[in-house]
Residue, then its C-alpha position, 0 to 999 in steps of 0.5 A: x435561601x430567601x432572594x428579594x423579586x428580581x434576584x437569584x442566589x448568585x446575584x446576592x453573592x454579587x451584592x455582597x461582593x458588591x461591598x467588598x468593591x474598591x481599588x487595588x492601589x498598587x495599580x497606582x504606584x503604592x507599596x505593598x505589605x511586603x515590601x514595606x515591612x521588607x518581610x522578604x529580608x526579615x523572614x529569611x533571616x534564619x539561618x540555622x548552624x546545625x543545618x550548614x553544619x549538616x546535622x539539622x535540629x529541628x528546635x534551632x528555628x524557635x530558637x533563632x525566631x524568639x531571639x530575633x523577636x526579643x531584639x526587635x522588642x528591644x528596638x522598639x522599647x529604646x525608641x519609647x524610652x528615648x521619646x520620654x528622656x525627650x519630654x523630661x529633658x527640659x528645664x520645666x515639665x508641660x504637665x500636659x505631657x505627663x498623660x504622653x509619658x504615661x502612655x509610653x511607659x505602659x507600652x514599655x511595660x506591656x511589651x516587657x510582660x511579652x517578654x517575660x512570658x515569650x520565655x515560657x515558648x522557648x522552654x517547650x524546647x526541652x534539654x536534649x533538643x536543645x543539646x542537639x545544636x548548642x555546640x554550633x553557637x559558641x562564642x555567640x551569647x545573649x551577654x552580646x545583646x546591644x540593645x539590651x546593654x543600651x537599654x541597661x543603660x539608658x534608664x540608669x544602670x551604672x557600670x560600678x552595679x554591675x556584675x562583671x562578665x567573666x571579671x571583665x568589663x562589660x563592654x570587652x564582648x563588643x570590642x570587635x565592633x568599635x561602632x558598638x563600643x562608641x553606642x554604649x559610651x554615648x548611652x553611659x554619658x547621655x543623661x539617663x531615664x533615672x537621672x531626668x526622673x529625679x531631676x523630675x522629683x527635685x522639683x515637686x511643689x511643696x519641698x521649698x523650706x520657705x514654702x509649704x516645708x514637706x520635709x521639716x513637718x513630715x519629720x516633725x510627725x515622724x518623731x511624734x509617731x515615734x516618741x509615742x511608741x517609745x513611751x508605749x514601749x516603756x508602759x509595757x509591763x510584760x518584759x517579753x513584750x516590752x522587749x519586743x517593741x522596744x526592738x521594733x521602736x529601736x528598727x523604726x528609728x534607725x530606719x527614719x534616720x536613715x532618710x533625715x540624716x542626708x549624711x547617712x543617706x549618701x552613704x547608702x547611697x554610696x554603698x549602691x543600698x539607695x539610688x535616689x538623690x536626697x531630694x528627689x527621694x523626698x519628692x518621691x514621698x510627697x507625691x506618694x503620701x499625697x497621691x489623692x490630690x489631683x495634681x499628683x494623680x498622674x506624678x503617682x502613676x508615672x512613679x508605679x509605671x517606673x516600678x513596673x518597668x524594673x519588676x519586669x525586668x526582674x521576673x525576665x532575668x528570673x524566667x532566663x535563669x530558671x530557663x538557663x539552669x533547667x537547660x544547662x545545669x551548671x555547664x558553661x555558657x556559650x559566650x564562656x560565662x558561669x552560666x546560670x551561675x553569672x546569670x543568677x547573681x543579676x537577679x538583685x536588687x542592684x540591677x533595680x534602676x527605681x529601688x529607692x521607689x519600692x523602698x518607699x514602703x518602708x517609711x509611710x505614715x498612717x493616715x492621721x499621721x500624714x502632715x495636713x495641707x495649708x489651704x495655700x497649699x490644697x489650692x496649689x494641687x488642685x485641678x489648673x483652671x483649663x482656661x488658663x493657657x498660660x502652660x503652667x507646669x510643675x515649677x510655676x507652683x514656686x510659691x507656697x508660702x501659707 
């Protein structure tokens, strides 16, 4: 080791320590690490049955630690959710918050990608080991999770999509604790995630009919698309391939229909196939269609960001049941569920609170086809001037008349 003139080794271990100097804060009436996240209450929260029933299985501590994790995770998912229900709820957006929405939504996602591979932990638990202290649960079960079922809840899943618990109402597991029951009222009458986004989506700027009319030039160019391809169809010498594409006109027809048809759309509506009011579904196609304009760059992403939310979803009630079957087979589950019999048939497309964004898909236009803007309108999703502080939001932009 190298030392300066006038210093030894144990003086340059000084002088890095030197660095290191400052004051214990705790001497001054702080609070410490553990007792401000009361890890003294957190970390001794595991309380394993198999051990007070006097056979110890080793694999009940994971068990216990990831479910607690899971509901910690939830707690803070329905904190975030219920900050963005806030910024929504009001009569006009500030779009300068829409980047503070956007943030959130991703920090929901990311926790929700946690979750979705938390699962593959509890699965190096095998059948057996779990075996070994599963009958120390019953009656408790995962279907009792609060938190979950508020968070069910408070994006938008309506009570008439879900699957019922044992041909129960969901909320009979909880009538033990009445304050419970009074939260998942309260969730199911408050206005949900769903409901502000489309109240959100009724307001995009450029569905007024006396205005720019999205709607009306968009089906405008829907039925030149299609009028084209019938008349391709009809030019078909080769009657197999004219078969074909008549099939293909005939599918894409009756799908645009669907949508132009408010009627037709209520009724799918009403049978659970679509989720959307009719005009919140055409402002979602606008935003979609016109996502290279600035002022629908971040409208876009929050629709990509909900999307997200419902995809996660969706793979952690797939990774549950796969684990619940890998686990169990087709016993019954703890709480006196089918199991993963119950638990398989949420994995559909009811339980999607955004379905209607993910079905969007199926009407996109080709590019040349997408109606062009007046310049009125160009001006309207252009960049605001950032002098202007006159907290202009997505209802100033009323005025589109060309």
């Amino acid at each position: 080791m190298t030392t300066t003139p006038g210093s030894d080794a144990g003086g340059e271990i000084g002088g890095c320590l030197a660095h290191q100097e400052g004051k214990n804060m705790l001497n001054h009436g702080g609070i410490d690490y553990t007792t401000y996240l009361k890890l003294d209450q957190v970390l001794g929260a595991q309380c394993l049955q198999s051990e007070i029933h006097g056979d110890p299985a080793h694999d009940e501590h994971l068990f216990i630690i990831t479910h607690q994790a899971y509901e910690l995770w939830f707690k803070q998912i329905l904190w975030e959710v219920d900050s963005i229900r806030d910024v929504f709820n009001n009569v006009t957006l500030d779009e300068g918050k829409t980047m503070l929405i956007l943030s959130r939504l991703n920090r929901i996602n990311q926790i929700l990608k946690l979750l979705v591979d938390q699962v593959m932990i509890l699965e190096t638990m095998t059948p057996l080991d779990f075996a070994d202290f599963r009958n120390y649960l019953a009656p408790a079960s995962g279907f009792q999770s609060l938190q979950f079922r508020l968070l069910e809840n408070k994006l938008g899943l309506k009570q008439e999509h879900r699957v019922r618990y044992n041909q129960k109402h969901y909320q009979e597991v909880f009538k033990t604790h009445p304050q419970y029951v009074q939260m998942l009222e309260d969730s199911e009458t408050e206005e949900s995630l769903m409901v502000l986004v489309q109240r959100w989506l009724e307001r995009t700027p450029g569905l007024e009919e006396d205005g720019f009319n999205f709607w009306g030039k968009f089906k405008a160019s829907v039925m030149d698309m299609l009028g084209d391809e019938l008349q391709e169809a009809d030019s078909e010498e080769d009657p197999m391939i004219k078969e074909d594409k008549m099939a293909q006109y005939k599918k894409q027809r009756d799908a645009f229909e669907s949508i132009f048809d408010e009627d037709k759309h209520n009724i799918l509506v009403a049978r659970g196939d679509r989720k959307f009011t009719h005009k919140a579904m055409q402002g979602a196609m606008m935003i979609s269609l016109y996502r290279d304009e600035p002022r629908f760059h971040q409208p876009f992403q929050v629709l990509t960001q909900l999307m997200d939310i419902d995809s996660f979803l969706t793979k952690w009630r797939y990774n549950h049941v796969t684990m619940v079957q890998r686990m169990l087979g087709s016993k019954v589950g703890t709480g006196g569920s089918s199991g993963y019999h119950y638990l398989r048939s949420t994995v559909s497309d009811r339980y999607k609170i955004f379905l209607d964004l993910f079905n969007l898909s199926t009407f996109l236009i080709p590019r040349d086809r997408i109606p062009p803007l007046t310049q009125s309108m160009h001006r309207k999703l252009s960049v605001f001037d950032r002098n202007d502080d006159s907290g202009i939001s997505l209802d100033d932009l009323r005025d589109l008349s060309n």
